[in-house]
TORSE-706725 format. One record per residue (C-alpha): x, y, z; residue in three letters. Coordinates in steps of 0.25 Angstrom, whole numbers, padded with zeros to 4 digits, always signed. Each point is the difference from the previous one (the first is absolute). Example, Ala and Ser with C-alpha at 12.3 -4.5 7.8 and 13.67 -1.06 7.14 Angstrom:
! residues 2
+0049-0018+0031Ala +0006+0014-0002Ser 
//
This chain:
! residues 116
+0166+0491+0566Unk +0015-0001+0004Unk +0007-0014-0006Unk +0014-0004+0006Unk +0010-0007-0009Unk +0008-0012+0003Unk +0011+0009+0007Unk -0009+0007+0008Unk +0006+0014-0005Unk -0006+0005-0012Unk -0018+0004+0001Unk -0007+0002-0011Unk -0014+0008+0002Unk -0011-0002-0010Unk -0009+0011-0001Unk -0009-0005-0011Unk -0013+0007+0007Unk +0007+0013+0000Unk -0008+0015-0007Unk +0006+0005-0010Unk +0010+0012+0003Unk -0005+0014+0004Unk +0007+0006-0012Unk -0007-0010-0010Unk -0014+0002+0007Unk +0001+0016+0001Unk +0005-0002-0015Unk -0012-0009-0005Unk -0011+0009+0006Unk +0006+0013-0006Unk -0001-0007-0015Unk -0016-0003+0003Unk -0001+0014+0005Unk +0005+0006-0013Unk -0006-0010-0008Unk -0014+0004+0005Unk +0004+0014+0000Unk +0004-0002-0016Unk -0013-0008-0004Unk -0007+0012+0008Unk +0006+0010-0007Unk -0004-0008-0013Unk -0014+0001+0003Unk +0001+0015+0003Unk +0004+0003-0012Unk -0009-0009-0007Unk -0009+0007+0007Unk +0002+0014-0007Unk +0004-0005-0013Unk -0013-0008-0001Unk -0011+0010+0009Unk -0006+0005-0014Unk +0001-0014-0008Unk -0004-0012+0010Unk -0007+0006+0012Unk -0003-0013+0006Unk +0014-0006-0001Unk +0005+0013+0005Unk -0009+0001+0012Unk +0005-0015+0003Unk +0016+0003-0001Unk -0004+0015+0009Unk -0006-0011+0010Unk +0013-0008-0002Unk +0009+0011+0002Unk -0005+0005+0011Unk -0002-0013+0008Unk +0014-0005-0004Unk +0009+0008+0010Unk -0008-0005+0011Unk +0002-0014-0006Unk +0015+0004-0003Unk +0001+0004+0016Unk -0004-0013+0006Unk +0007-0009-0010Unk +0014+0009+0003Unk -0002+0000+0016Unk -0005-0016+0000Unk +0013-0007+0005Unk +0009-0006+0010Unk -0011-0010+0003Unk +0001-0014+0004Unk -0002-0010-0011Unk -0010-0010+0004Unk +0006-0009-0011Unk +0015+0000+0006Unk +0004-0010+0012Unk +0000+0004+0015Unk +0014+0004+0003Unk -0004-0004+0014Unk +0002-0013+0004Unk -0005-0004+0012Unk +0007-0008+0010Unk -0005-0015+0001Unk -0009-0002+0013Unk +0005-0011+0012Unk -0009-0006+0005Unk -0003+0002+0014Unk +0004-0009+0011Unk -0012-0005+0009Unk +0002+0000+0015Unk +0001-0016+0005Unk -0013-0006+0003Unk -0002+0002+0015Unk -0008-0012+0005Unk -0010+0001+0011Unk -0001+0000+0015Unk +0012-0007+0005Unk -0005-0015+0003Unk +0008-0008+0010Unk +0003-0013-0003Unk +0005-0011+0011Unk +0014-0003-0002Unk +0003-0014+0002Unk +0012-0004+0009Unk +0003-0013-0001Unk 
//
C-alpha cells in the first residue's frame, strides 16, 4: 500500500504481510536440522549403551534413530511457503459498475402533429 504525505513528495510503503528474509529462513531450517540430528544421534547412543540393560527402550530409541533423519529432512526442506495466516498482499482493484446501453423503445409509432 503506497500513502502520499501532505506534500505529495515523500511515500511510505507498508510491508506488514511480507516473509521473512531468505537468510533468516535458510538459517531456522538449518538449526531444526541439527537439532534433530543431535536428538538422533542421542538415541543412537542410547542405543548401544542400553542394548544389554533395557532391550525394550533400546529397540524404541533404534526405531527413533533410524526414523529421525527422514523426519529431520522434511522439517529442514519444508519452507518458503505462503502463510495462510498472513494478509493477501494483493489487493484487488474496486469493480465499476457497468454502464447499460439506453433502453431502446419499440417500433417507431407515428403520432399526428397538431398544426394549429
Amino acid at each position: 500500500m503506497r500513502k502520499q504525505s501532505d506534500n505529495g513528495a515523500a511515500q511510505v510503503f507498508r510491508i506488514t504481510g511480507a516473509r521473512q528474509g531468505l537468510a533468516e529462513d535458510v538459517r531456522g531450517r538449518q538449526r531444526r536440522y541439527v537439532i534433530s540430528m543431535a536428538i538422533r544421534t542421542l538415541a543412537v547412543i542410547l542405543t548401544a549403551v542400553l542394548w544389554n540393560v533395557e532391550r525394550h527402550v533400546a529397540i524404541v530409541t533404534l526405531v527413533l534413530g533410524a526414523f529421525l533423519p527422514y523426519v529431520a529432512v522434511v522439517i529442514a526442506n519444508a519452507g518458503r511457503e505462503n502463510a495462510p495466516g498472513l494478509p493477501s498482499t494483493f489487493v484487488p482493484a474496486p469493480s465499476r459498475p457497468m454502464i447499460s446501453p439506453a433502453p431502446t423503445a419499440g417500433p417507431a409509432e407515428s403520432v399526428p402533429e397538431d398544426r394549429s
